[in-house]
C-alpha positions as semicolon CSV with decimal commas, in nm:
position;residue;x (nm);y (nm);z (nm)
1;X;8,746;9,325;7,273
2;X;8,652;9,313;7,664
3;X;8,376;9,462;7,832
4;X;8,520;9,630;8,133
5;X;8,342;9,986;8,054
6;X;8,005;9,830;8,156
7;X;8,170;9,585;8,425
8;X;8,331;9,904;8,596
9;X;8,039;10,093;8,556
10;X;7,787;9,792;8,689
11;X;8,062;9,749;9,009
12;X;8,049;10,117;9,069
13;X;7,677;10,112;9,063
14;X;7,688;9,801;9,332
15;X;7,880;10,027;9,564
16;X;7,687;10,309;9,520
17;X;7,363;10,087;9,587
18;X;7,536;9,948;9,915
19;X;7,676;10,285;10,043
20;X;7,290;10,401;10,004
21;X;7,052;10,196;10,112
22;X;6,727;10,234;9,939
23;X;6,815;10,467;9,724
24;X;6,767;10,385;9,319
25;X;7,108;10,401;9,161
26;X;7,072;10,559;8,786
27;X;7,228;10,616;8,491
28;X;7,609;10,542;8,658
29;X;7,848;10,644;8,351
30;X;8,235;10,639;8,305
31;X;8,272;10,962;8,162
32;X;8,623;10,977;7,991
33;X;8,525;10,748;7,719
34;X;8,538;10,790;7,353
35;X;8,314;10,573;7,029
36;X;8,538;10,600;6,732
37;X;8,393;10,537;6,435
38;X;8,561;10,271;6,278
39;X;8,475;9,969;6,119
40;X;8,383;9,788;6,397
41;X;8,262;10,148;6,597
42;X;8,458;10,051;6,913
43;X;8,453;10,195;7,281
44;X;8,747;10,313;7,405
45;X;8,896;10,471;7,708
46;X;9,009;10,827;7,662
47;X;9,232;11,027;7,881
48;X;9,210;11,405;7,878
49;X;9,496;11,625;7,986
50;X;9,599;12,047;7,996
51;X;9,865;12,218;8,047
52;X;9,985;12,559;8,098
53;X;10,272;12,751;7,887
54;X;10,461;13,065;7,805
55;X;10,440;13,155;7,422
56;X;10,622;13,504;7,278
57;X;10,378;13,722;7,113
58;X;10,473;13,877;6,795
59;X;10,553;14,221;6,962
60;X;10,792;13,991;7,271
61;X;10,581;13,969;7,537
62;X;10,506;13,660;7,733
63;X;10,178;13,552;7,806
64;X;10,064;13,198;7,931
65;X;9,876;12,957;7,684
66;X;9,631;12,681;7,816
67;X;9,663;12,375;7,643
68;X;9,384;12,053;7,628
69;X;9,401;11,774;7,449
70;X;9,224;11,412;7,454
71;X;9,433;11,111;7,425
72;X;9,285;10,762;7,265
73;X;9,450;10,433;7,481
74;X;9,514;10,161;7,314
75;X;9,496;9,878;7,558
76;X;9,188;9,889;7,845
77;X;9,340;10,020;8,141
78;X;9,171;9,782;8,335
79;X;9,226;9,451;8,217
80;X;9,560;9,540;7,989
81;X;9,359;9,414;7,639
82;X;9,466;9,584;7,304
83;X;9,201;9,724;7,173
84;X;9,142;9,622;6,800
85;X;9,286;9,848;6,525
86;X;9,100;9,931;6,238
């Protein structure tokens, strides 16, 4: 398993720092990320998407549905590493 999360997170903090000058960088958090409770109760990368349709109603009309879902990744979509299945 890698440890990009906290690398990203500790590189974006670095930048922050530099961009501000004495200023006290806290609590810098990627937040589309996901602990599944698994054997091994692994941090993963999650992606979030919505979308917008047209659904019938039962009497014919059309009316537009909002859609959201979250989607695990498999592999770190920083360094390319499966993650580990359980």
């Amino acid at each position: 398993m890698c440890n990009c999360i906290s690398e990203v997170e500790k590189r974006i903090t670095e930048a922050i720092q530099k961009q501000n000058p004495g200023a006290i960088v806290t609590d810098v958090e990627l937040q589309n990320k996901g602990l599944l409770f698994t054997k091994n109760d692994s941090l993963r990368v999650t992606l979030e998407f919505e979308g917008k349709l047209n659904v019938s109603t039962k009497s014919g009309a059309i009316r537009a549905k909002k859609v959201k879902q979250t989607m695990v990744l498999s592999k770190c979509p920083f360094c390319g590493v499966e993650y580990e299945n359980d």
